[in-house]
Chimera marker file (.cmm) of the C-alpha trace (Angstrom):
<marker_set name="trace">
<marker id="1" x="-20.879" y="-4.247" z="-9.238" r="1" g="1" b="0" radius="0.5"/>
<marker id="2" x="-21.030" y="-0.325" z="-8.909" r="1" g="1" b="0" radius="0.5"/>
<marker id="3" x="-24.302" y="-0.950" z="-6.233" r="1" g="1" b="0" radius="0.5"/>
<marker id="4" x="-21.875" y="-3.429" z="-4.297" r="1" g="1" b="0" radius="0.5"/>
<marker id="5" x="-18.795" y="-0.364" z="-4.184" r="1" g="1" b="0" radius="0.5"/>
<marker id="6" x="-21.403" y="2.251" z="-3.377" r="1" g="1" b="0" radius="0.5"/>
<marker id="7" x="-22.737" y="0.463" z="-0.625" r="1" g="1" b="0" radius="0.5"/>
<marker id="8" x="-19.064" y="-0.119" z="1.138" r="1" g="1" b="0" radius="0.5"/>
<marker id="9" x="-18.827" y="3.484" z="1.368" r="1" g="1" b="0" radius="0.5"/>
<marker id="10" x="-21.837" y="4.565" z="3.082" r="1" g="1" b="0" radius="0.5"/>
<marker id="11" x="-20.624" y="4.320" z="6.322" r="1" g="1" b="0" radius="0.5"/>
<marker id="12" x="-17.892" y="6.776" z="5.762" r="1" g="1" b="0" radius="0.5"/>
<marker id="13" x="-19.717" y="9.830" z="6.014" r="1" g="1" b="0" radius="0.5"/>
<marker id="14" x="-21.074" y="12.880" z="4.541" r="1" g="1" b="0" radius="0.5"/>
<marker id="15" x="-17.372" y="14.723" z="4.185" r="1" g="1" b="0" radius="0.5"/>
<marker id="16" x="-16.468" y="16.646" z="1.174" r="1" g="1" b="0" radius="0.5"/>
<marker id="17" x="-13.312" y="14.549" z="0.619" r="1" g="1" b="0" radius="0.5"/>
<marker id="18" x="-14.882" y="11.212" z="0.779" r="1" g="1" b="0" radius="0.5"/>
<marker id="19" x="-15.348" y="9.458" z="-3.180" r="1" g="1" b="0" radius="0.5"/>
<marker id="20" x="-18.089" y="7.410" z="-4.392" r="1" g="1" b="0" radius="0.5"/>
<marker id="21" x="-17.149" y="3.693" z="-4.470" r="1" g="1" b="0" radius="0.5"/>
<marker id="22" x="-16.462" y="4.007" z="-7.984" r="1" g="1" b="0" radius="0.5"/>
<marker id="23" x="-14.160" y="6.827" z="-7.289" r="1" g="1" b="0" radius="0.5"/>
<marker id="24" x="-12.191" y="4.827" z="-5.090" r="1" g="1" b="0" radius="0.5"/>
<marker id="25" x="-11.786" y="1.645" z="-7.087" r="1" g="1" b="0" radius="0.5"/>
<marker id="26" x="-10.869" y="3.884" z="-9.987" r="1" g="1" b="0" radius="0.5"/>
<marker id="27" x="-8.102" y="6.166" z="-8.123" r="1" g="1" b="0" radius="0.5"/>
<marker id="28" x="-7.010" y="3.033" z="-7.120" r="1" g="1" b="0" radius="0.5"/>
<marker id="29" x="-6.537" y="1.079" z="-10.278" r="1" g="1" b="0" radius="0.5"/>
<marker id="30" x="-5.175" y="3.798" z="-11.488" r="1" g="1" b="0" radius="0.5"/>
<marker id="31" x="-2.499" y="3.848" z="-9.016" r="1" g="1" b="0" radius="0.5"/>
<marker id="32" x="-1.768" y="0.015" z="-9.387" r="1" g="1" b="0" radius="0.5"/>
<marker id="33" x="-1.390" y="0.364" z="-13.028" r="1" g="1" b="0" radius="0.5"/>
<marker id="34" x="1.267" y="2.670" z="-12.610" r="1" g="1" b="0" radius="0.5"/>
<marker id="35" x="3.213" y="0.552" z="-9.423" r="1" g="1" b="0" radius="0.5"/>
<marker id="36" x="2.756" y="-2.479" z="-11.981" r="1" g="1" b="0" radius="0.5"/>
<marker id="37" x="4.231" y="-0.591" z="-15.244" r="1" g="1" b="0" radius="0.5"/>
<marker id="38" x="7.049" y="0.855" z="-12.594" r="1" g="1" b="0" radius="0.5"/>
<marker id="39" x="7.851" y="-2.836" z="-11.492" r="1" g="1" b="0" radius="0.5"/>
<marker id="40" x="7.373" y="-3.625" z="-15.388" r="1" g="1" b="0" radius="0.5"/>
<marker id="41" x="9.903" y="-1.092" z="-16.395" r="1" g="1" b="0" radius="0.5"/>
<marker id="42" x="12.590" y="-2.011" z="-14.031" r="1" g="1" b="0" radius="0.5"/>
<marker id="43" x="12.874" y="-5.509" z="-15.681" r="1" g="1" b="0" radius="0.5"/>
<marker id="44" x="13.599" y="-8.874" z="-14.182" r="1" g="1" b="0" radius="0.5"/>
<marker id="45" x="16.147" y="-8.125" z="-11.097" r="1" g="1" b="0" radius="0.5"/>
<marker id="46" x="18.482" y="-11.121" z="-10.474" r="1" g="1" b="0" radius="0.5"/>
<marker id="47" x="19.433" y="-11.611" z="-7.165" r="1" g="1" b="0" radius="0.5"/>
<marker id="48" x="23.315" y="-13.264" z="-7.174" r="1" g="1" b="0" radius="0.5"/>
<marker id="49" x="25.121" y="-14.355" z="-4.427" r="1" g="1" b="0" radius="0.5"/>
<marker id="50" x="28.375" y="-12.480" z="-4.386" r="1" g="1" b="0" radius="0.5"/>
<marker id="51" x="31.419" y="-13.674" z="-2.663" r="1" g="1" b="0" radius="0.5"/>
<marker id="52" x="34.962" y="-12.470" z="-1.908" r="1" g="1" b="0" radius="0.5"/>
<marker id="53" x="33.062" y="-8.793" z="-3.497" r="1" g="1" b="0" radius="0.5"/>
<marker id="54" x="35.819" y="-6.068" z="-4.038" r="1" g="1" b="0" radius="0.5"/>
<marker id="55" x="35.840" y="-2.536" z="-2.874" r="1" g="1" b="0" radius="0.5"/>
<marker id="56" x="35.693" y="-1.703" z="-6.504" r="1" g="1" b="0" radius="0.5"/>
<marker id="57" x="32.513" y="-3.021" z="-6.757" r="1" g="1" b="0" radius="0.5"/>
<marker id="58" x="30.968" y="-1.876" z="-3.759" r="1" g="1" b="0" radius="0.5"/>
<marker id="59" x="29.350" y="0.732" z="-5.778" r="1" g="1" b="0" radius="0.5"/>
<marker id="60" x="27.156" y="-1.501" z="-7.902" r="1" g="1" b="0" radius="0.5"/>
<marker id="61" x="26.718" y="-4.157" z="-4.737" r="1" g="1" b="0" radius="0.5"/>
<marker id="62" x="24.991" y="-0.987" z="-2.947" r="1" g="1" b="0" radius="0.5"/>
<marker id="63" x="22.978" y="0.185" z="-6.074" r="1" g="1" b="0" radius="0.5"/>
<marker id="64" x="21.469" y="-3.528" z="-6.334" r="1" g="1" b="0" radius="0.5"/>
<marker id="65" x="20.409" y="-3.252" z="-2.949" r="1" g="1" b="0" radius="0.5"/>
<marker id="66" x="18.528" y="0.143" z="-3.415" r="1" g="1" b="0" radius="0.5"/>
<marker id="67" x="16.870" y="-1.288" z="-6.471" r="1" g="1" b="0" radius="0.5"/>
<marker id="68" x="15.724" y="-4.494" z="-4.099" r="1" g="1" b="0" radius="0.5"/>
<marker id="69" x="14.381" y="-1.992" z="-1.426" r="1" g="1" b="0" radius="0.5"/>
<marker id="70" x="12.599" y="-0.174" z="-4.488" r="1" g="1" b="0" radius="0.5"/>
<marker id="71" x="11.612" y="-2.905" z="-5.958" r="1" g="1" b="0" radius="0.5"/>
<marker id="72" x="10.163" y="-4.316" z="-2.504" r="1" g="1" b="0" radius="0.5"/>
<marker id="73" x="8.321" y="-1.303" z="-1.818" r="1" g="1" b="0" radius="0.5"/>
<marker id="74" x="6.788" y="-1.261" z="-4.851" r="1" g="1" b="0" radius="0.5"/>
<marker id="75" x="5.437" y="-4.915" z="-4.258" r="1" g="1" b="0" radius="0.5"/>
<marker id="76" x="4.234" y="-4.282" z="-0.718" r="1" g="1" b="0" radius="0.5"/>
<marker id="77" x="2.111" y="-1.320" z="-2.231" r="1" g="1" b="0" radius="0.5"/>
<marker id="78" x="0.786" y="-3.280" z="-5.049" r="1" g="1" b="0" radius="0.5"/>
<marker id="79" x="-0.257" y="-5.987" z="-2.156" r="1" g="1" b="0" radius="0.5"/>
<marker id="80" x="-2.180" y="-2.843" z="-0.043" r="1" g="1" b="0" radius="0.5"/>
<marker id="81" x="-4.024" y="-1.811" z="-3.739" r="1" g="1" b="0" radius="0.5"/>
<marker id="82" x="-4.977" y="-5.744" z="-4.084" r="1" g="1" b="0" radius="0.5"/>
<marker id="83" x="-6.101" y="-5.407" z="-0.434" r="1" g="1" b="0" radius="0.5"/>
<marker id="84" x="-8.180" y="-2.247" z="-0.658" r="1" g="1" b="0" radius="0.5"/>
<marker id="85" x="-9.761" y="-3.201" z="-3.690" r="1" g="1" b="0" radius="0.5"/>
<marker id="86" x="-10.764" y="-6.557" z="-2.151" r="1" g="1" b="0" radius="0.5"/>
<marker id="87" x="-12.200" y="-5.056" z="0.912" r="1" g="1" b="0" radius="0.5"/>
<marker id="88" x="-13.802" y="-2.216" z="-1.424" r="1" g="1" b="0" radius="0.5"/>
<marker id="89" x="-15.775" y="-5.736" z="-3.089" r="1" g="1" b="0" radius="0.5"/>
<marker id="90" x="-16.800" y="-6.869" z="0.482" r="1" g="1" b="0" radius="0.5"/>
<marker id="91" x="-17.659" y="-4.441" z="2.309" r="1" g="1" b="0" radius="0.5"/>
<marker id="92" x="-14.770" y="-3.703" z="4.515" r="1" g="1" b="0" radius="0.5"/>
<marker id="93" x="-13.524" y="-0.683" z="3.053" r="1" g="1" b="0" radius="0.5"/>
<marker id="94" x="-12.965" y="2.109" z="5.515" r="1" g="1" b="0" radius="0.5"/>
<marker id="95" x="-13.011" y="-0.095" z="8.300" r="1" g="1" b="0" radius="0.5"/>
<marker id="96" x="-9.413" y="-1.288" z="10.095" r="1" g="1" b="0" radius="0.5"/>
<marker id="97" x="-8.493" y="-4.455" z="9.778" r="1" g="1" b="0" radius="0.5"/>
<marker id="98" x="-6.715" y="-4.297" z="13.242" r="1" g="1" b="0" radius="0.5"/>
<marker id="99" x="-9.803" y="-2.810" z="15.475" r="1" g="1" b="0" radius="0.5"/>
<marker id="100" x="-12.644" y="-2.761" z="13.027" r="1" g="1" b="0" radius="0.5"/>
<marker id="101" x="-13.304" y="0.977" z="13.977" r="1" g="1" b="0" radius="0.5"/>
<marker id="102" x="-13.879" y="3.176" z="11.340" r="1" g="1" b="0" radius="0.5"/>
<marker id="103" x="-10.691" y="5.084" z="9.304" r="1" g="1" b="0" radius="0.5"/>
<marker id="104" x="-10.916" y="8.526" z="9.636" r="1" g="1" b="0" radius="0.5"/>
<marker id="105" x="-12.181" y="10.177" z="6.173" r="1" g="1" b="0" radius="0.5"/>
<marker id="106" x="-8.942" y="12.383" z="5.979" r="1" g="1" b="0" radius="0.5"/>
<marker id="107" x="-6.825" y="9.549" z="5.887" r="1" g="1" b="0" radius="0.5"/>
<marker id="108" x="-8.334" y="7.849" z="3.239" r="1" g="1" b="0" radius="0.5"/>
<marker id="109" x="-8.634" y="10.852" z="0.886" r="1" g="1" b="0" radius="0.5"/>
<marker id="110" x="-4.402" y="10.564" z="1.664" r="1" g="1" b="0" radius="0.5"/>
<marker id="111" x="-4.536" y="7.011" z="1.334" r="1" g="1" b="0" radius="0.5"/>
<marker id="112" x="-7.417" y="5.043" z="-0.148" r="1" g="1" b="0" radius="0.5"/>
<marker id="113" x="-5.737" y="1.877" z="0.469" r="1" g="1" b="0" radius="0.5"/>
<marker id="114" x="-5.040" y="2.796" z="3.922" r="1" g="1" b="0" radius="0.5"/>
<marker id="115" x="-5.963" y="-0.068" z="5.680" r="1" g="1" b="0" radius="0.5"/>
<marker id="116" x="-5.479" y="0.434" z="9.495" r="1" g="1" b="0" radius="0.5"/>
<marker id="117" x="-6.944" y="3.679" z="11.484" r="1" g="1" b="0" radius="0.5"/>
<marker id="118" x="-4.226" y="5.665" z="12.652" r="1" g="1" b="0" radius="0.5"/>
<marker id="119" x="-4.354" y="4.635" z="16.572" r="1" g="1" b="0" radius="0.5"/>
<marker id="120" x="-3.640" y="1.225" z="15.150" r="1" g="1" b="0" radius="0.5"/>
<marker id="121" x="-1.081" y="2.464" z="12.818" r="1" g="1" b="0" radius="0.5"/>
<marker id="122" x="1.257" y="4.737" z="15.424" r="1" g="1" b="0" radius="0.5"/>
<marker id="123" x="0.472" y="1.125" z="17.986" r="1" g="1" b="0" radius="0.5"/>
<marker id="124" x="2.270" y="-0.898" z="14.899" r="1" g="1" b="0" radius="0.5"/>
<marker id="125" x="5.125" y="1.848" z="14.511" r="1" g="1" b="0" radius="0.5"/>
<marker id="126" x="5.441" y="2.017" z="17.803" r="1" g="1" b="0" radius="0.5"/>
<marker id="127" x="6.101" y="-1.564" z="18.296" r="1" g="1" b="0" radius="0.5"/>
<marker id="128" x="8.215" y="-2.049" z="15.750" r="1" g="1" b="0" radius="0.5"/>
<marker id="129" x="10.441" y="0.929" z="16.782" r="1" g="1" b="0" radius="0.5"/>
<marker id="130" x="10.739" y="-0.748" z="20.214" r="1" g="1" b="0" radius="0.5"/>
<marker id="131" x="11.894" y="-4.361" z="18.206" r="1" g="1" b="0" radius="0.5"/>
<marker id="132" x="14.687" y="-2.203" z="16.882" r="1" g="1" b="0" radius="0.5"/>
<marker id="133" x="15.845" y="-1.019" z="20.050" r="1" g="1" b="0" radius="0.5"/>
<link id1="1" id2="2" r="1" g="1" b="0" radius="0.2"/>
<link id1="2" id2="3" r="1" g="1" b="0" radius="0.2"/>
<link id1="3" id2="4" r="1" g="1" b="0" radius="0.2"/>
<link id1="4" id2="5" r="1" g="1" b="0" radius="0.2"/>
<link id1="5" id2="6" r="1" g="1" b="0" radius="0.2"/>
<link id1="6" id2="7" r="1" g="1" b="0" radius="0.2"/>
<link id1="7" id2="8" r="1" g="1" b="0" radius="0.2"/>
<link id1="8" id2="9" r="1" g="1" b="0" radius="0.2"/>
<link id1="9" id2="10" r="1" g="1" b="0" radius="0.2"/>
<link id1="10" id2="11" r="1" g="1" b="0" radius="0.2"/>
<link id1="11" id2="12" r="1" g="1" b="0" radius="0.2"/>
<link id1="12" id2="13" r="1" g="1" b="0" radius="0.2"/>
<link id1="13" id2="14" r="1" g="1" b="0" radius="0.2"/>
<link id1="14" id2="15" r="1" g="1" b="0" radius="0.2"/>
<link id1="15" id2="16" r="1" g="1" b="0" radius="0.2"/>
<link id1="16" id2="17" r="1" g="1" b="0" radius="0.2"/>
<link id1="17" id2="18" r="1" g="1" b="0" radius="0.2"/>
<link id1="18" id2="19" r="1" g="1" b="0" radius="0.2"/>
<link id1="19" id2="20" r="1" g="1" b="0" radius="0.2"/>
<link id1="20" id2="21" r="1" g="1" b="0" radius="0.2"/>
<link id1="21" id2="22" r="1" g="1" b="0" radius="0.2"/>
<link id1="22" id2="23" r="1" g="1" b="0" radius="0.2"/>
<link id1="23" id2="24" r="1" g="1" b="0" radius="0.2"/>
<link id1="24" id2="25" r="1" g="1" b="0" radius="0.2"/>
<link id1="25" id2="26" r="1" g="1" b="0" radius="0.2"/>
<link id1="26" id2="27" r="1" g="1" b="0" radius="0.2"/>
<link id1="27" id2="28" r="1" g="1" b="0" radius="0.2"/>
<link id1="28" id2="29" r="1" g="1" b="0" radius="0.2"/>
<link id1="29" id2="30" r="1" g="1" b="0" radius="0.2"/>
<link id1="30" id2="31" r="1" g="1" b="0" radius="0.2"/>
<link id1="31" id2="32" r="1" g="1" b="0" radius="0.2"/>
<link id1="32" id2="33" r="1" g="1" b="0" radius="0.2"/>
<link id1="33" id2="34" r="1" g="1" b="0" radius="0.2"/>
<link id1="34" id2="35" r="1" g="1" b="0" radius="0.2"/>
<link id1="35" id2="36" r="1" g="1" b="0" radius="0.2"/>
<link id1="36" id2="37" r="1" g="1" b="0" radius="0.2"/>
<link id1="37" id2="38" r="1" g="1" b="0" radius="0.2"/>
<link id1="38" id2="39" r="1" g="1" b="0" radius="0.2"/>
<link id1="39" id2="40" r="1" g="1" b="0" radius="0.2"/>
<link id1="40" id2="41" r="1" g="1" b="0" radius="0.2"/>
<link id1="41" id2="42" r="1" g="1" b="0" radius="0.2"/>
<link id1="42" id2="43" r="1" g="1" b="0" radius="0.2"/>
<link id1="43" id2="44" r="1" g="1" b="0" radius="0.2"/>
<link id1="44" id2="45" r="1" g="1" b="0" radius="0.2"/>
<link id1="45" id2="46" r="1" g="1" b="0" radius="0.2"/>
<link id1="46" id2="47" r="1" g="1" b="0" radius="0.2"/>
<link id1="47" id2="48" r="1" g="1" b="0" radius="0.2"/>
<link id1="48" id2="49" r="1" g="1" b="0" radius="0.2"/>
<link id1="49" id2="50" r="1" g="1" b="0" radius="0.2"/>
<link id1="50" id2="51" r="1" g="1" b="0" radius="0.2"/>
<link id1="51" id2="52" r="1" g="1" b="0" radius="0.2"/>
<link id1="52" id2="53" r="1" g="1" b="0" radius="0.2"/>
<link id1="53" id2="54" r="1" g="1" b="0" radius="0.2"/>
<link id1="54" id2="55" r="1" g="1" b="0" radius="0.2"/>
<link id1="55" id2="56" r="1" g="1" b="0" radius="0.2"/>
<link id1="56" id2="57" r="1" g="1" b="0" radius="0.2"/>
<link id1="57" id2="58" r="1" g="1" b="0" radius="0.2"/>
<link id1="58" id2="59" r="1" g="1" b="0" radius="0.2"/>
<link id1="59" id2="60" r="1" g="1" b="0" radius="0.2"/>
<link id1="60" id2="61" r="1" g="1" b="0" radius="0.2"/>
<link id1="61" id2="62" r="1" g="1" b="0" radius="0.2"/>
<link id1="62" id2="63" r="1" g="1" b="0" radius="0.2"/>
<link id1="63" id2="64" r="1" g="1" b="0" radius="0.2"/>
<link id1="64" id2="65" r="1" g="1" b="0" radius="0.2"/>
<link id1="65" id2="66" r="1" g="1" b="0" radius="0.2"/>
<link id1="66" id2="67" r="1" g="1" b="0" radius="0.2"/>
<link id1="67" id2="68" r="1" g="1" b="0" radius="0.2"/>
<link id1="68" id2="69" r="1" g="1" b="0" radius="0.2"/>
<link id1="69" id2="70" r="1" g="1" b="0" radius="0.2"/>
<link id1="70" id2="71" r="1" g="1" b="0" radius="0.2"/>
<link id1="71" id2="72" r="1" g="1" b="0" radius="0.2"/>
<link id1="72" id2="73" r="1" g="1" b="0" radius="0.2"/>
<link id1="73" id2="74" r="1" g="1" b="0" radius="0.2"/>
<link id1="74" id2="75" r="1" g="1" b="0" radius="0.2"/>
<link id1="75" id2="76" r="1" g="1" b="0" radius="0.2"/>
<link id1="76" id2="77" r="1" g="1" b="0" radius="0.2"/>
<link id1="77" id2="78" r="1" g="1" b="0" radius="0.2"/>
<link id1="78" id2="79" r="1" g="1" b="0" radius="0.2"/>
<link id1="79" id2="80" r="1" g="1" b="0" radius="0.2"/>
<link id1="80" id2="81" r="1" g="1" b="0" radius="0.2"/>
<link id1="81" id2="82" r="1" g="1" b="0" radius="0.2"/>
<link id1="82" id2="83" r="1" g="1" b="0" radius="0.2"/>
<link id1="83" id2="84" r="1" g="1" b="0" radius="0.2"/>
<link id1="84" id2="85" r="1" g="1" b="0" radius="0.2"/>
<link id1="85" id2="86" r="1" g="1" b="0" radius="0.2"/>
<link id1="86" id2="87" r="1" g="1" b="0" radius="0.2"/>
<link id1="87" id2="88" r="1" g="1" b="0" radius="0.2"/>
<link id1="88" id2="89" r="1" g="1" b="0" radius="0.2"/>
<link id1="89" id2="90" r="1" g="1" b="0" radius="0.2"/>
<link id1="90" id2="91" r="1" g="1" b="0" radius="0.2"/>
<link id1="91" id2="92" r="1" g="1" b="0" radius="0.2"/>
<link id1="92" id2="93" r="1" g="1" b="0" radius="0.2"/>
<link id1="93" id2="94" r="1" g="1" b="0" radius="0.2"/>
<link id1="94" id2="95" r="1" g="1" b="0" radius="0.2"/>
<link id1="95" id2="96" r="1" g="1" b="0" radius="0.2"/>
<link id1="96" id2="97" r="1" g="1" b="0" radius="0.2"/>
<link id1="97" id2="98" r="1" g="1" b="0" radius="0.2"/>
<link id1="98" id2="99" r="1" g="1" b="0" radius="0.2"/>
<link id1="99" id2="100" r="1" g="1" b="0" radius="0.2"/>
<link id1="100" id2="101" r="1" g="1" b="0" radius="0.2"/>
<link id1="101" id2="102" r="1" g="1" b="0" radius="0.2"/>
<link id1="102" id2="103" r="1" g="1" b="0" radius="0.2"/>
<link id1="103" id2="104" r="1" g="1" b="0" radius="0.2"/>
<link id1="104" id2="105" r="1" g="1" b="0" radius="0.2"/>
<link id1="105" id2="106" r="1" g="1" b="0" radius="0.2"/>
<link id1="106" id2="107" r="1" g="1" b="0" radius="0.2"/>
<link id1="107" id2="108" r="1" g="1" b="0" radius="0.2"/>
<link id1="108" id2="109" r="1" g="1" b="0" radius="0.2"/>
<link id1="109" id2="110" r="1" g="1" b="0" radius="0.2"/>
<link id1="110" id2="111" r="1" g="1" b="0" radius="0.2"/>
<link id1="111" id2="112" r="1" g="1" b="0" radius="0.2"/>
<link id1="112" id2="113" r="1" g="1" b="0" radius="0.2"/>
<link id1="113" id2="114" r="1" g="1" b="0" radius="0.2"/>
<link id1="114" id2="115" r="1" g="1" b="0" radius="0.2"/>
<link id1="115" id2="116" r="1" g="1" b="0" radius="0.2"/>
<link id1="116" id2="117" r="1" g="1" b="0" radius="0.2"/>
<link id1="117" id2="118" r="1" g="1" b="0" radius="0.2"/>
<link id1="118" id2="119" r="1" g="1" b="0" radius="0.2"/>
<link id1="119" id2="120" r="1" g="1" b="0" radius="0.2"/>
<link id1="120" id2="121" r="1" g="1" b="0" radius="0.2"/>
<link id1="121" id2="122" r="1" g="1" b="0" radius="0.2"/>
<link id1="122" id2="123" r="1" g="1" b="0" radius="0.2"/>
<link id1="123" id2="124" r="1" g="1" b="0" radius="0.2"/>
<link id1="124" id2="125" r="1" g="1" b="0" radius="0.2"/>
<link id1="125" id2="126" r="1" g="1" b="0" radius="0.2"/>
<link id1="126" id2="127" r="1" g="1" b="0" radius="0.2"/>
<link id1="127" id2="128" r="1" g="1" b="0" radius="0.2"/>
<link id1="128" id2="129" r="1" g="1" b="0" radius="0.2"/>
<link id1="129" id2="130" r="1" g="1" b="0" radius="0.2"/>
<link id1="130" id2="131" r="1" g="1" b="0" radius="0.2"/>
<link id1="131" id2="132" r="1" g="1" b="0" radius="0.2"/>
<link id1="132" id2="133" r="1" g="1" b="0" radius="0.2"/>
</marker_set>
């Protein structure tokens, strides 16, 4: 396995910041065990159907929402971990999976799920800032 992970990351250059293959699959792991023992922690979340809800419990209607948000972020980066890791396995790692061009070293010493090179990232932002408009 380690000769598979080393070879995804020879294409990413000689810069000090880039990690072995091993590295990376470690770091990110690491950083799924955590989102997973976060999502753990929080418990089961119940989402009810409230009707006729009273100002007095406005409160607790708006802290339920914050923990769905939370609890939906912390899904959507468990998904980019899964992703990263399986792209790590085939080869694909450091590449976008938008334009195929290589992601820029820097960005995934920030990020190493990142999965999209940042002209293709500020293209999706930009896009969906327009939708919203």
């Amino acid at each position: 396995m380690d000769g598979i992970l080393l070879q995804t990351v020879e294409g990413l250059g000689d810069a000090p910041l880039v990690r072995t293959g091993c590295e990376i699959w470690e770091w990110l792991q690491g950083e799924k065990e955590e989102v997973a023992h976060e999502l753990l922690s929080d418990g089961p979340l119940c989402q009810t159907a409230v009707s006729g809800v009273q100002e007095a419990e406005a409160p607790e209607e708006n802290s339920r929402e914050i923990e769905w948000r939370h609890r939906g972020h912390l899904e959507a980066r468990l998904r980019e971990i899964n992703d990263a890791q399986d792209r790590l396995m085939d080869g694909a790692y450091g590449r976008c999976t938008d334009c195929g061009a290589e992601i820029d070293s820097l960005r995934l010493a920030a990020d190493p799920a990142a999965s999209l090179c940042i002209a293709c990232r500020r293209s999706i932002e930009a896009e969906a800032v327009f939708c919203t408009l």
